[in-house]
Structure formats: C-alpha cells, structure tokens
N, C-alpha and C positions, 0 to 999 in steps of 0.2 A: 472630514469623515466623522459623523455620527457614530456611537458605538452603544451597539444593545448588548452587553456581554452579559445577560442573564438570561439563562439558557428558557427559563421557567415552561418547562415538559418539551421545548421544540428536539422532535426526534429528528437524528444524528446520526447516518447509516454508516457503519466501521467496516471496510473492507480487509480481509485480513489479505495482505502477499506474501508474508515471510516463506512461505513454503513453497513458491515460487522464486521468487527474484529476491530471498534472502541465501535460499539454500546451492541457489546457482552460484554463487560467489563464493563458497565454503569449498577447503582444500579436501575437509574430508569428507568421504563420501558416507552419508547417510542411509543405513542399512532400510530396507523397502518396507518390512513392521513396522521400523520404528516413526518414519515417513507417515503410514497408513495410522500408524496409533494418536502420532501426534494430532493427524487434520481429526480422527476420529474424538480426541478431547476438545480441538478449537470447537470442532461442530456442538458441542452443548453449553458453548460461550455467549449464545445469541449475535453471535455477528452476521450479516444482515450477505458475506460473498463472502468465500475462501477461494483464492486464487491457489491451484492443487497444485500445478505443476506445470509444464512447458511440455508440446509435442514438438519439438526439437531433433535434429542430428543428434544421434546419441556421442557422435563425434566431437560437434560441437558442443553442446553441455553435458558430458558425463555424470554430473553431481545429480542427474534428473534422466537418466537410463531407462528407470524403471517407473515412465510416465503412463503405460498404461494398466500397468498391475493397482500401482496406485488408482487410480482413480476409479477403475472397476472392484475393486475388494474396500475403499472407505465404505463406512456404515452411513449411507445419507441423512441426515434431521430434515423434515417437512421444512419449508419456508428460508432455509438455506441455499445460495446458489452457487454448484461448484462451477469456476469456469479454469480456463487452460491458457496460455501464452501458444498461438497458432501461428509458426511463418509464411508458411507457404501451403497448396493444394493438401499433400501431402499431409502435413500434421494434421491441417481440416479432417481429413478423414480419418485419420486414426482418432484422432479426439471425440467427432460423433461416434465412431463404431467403439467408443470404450461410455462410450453416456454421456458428456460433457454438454454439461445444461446452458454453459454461453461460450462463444470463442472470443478472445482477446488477443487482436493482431496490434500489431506495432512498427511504427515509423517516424523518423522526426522529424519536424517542422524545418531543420537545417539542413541544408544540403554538404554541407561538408563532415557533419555529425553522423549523418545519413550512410554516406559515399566511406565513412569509418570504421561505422558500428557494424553497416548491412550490407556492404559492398555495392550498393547502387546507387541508382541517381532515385531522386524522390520520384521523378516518372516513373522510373523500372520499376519501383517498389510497389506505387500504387495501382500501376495496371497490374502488379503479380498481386498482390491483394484484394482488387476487384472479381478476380477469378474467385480468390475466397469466399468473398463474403456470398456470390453467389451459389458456390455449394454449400453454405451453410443455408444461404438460402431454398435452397431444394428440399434439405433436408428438417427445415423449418426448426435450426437452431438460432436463437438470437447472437450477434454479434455487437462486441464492445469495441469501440478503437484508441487505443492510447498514443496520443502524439506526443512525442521527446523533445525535449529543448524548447518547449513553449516557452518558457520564464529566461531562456537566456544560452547560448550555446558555450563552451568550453574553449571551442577554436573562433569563433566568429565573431562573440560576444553577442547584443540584445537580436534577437529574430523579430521581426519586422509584425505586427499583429495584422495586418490584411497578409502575411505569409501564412500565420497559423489559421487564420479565420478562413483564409483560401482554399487549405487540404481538406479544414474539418468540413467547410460545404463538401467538399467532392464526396466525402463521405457521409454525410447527411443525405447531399442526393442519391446515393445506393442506397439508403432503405434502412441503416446501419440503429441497429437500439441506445444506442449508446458511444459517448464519445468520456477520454481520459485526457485529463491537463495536466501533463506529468513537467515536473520541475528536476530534470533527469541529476543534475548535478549539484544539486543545491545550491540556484544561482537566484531565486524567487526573490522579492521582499514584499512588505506585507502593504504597502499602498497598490504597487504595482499588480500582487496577487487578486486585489480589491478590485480593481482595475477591468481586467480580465475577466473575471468571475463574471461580473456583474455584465458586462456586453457579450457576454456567451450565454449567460440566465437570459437574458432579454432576446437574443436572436435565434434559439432555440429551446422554445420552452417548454416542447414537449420530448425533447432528448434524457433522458437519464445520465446528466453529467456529474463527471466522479473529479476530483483534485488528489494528483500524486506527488508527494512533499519529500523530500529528502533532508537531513539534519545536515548538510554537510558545512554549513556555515554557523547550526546555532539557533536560525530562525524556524527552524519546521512551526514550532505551537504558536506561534505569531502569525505563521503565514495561516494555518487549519482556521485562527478564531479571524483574521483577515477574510475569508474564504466564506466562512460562516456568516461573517457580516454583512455579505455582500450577497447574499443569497442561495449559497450552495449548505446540501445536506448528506455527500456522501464523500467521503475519502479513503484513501487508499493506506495503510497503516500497515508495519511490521514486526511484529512479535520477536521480544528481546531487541526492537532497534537492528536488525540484521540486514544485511542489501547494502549498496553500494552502485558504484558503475567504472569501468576500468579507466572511463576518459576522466576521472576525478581522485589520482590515484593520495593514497593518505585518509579519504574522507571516510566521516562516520555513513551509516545506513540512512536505512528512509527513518521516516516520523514512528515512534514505538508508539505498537498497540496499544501495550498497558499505559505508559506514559500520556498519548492522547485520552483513551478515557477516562484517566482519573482526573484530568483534568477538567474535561468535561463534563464529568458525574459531577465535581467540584462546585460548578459553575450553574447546576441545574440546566444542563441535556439531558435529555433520554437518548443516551445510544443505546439502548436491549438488552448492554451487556453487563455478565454477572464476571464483576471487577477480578474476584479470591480464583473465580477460573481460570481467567486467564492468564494473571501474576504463575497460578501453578501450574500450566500448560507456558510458561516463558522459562521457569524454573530446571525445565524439561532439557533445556537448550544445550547448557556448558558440556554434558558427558557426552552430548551425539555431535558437537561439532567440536571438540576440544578444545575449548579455549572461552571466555568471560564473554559474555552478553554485553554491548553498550548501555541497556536498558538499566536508569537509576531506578525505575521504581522496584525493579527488582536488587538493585543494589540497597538503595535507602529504605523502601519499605511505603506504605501509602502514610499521608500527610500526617492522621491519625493512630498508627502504629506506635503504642508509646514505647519507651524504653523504661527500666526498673531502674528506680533510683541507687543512687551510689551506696554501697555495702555498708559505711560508718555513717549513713545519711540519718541514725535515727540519733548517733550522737554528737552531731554537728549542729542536728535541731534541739537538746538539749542544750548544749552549752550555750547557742543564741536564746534560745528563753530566758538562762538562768543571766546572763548580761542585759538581758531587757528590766530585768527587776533587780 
C-alpha cells in the first residue's frame, strides 16, 4: 500500500453524530435547550452533516425523547445537512413532518448482530426498511443507509464482504443516496479498512459513501487516514469521543471530532472546519452529561498549545549561562 498522507487542500467531509449515537448512550438525560444549543454551536463549526437525533421509541431511547422539538426549533446554517437515525415507517414520518433534510436507517451486515441489536432477521429488517426508504421517497427526502458490523461482528467474528456488498446492493438498488461503512465495535484495522473502501469507491461511484470508525481498540485515526487513502472523503466523527455500542461493553466511543480534524488540518486537509469551535462546543460536554469527555484534544490541548514555562525558569537559565562561562 502506497501512502499519500499529504492532505495538500483534498477536502474531507466531517460528519458530526455525537448528538446522536453519542448522546444515546448517556445515563443522563440531556435537557432539550441544551440539546438544541449544542447542534445550534456545531452548526457554525463547518461540518459538512449533523446527525440531530433518532426518531426512535421514546421507550426505547429515552436520552432522545425530545427528537422532534429538537430538530424543529435548531437554528439551520445554509449548506449543512441535518439528518435523523429512522427505524421504522413510523419515525420516517415524524422525521419528515419535523424537516429532516436526510433519513439514516440502520442494519447490520450480521445476522446474529442483527437478530440482537433489532430483533430481526436481516430479511425482516430489510423488507421493513424498504417500506422506508420508499416513503421517503414520496416524500422526496434523500436517504442514507448505515450498515453495522461491516469490519467485523462481536459474536461471529469477520462478515463475509459479498455479505456486506450483498445488502448494500439491495440498497443501492432502492434508489438509496447514500450508503455508511460502520465499524460498529471497533473491530476495523487499517489494511483491511483500505480494502473495503477501496471496492465500494470502485463499485459505486456515484453513491455518497461515508466510513463510521469507533476507537474501541485504539485504531480509529489509522483506520480514517486508511480510509482516505483508499479513496474515501466523508466520515462519521463524535464530538468529545462520545458513542459506544452495548455489544462492546468497556469500550471507548466513535473516532472524536476534534481529535480527527486536528489531525487532519495537521496533515493538510481541508475539512471546512473551524478547529477553536469545536474544541469549545466539545468543552460544552462534562456539565450536560456528568462526567470527562474521552476526547484528548480536549484534555491535552491542540499540538501547538504551548504551556508557560516553569516559574524559577528564568533562574535556572541564569545559573546555566553563568556555568557556561
């Protein structure tokens, strides 16, 4: 594998989910301003998608009750696209009737991940999502589709890639704008991601394909600049590192927002985004969900943050002068 890791201007589209599938994992529940305030700061971060929220049972995720307050009362920025986490008919249409500029349904490539996460078989699932995407298509919203366990499943181990390549046709053939390569449990690594990438760029080239990376082993920014190398320019990213998934239990979140693009502003990309925004919109995090962010760049600071040298540091440089002569 060749590696071009000099970004020089190739734009880098940053998806933000944390306020999605970061906040769905959080024990406490996030008051619906504060929710609305937050996507309302991401929005002037230049990120390229804000994944707002989940039209969900409010039974099954509580921590996202208030999915369509939110997404009707955010302040929209032109050129931004909010989309929604849709499972069934059902949230399809609360999600159009609240604006929701794309819908993102979800399934996974495993059948046993599947038959755990969604209680069905990957058939059930995908005929009850065919229903979707068609009322989205009536409604002439575009649809995104993220498939789970592409990179590896938790109970079954590696998914067979004519399995993943098999569902995402079924969904290419419905008409679908968009398809997600989610690495549900941080099981990716960065040849393998290379891999992938690169016969999904080739076999669908006019899809808008996104890579969803999870830290939970360590490799996320391995697998993003694998990902990149192979030809992909959008991923899926989580503000403060926040996300997880239950079948991974112990592990850290997805790929952090700030963390990916400082990396990649580092590197000379252009991901849009303006870096001091979003560190202060991840800053945001510890008092609404009680408890430390995984996000180092919010712990450590960006590479060139300097620190003030040591207090007697101006007599320590005397006495080494006065020893040099």
């Amino acid at each position: 594998m060749s590696h071009t890791w000099q970004g020089a201007g190739r734009r880098i589209h940053i998806q933000e989910v944390g306020t999605r599938d970061g906040l769905q994992m959080e024990a406490q529940f996030v008051p619906t301003e504060d929710k609305i305030a937050l996507i309302d700061a991401l929005s002037h971060t230049g990120l390229a998608k804000i994944e707002v929220t989940s039209f969900t049972s409010p039974k099954a995720i509580p921590a996202l009750r208030d999915a369509e307050i939110v997404m009707r009362e955010i302040a929209r920025v032109p050129g931004v696209v909010y989309t929604a986490l849709v499972p069934n008919v059902r949230g399809a249409e609360r999600a159009i009737e609240s604006k929701t500029d794309e819908l993102n349904l979800v399934m996974s490539t495993s059948e046993t991940h599947n038959l755990a996460n969604l209680r069905m078989t990957r058939k059930q699932s995908f005929n009850s999502l065919t229903e979707v995407v068609r009322t989205a298509q009536a409604a002439q919203v575009p649809v995104n589709v993220s498939l789970s366990c592409v990179f590896g499943c938790p109970m079954e181990g590696d998914v067979a890639e004519h399995e993943v390549f098999g569902w995402a046709q079924r969904f290419v053939d419905l008409g679908v704008q968009g398809l997600t390569l989610c690495d549900t449990t941080g099981m990716a690594y960065p040849t393998q991601v290379a891999a992938i990438t690169r016969a999904a760029r080739e076999r669908w080239p006019g899809i808008e394909l996104t890579l969803h990376f999870h830290n939970t082993r360590g490799m996320g920014l391995a697998n993003v600049l694998a990902a990149i190398d192979a030809g992909a320019d959008r991923f899926d990213t989580s503000i403060g590192g926040l996300g997880g998934c239950p079948y991974a239990p112990g592990a850290t979140g997805n790929v952090c927002s700030e963390e990916i693009v400082h990396a990649l502003q580092l590197m000379g990309y252009d991901t849009g985004v303006d870096l001091d925004r979003l560190i202060h919109a991840a800053k945001r995090l510890p008092p609404l969900i009680g408890h430390e962010v995984p996000s180092q760049i919010v712990k450590a600071g960006r590479r060139l943050d300097l620190h003030p040298m040591p207090t007697d540091f101006d007599a320590v440089r005397e006495r080494a002068l006065a020893r040099e002569h």
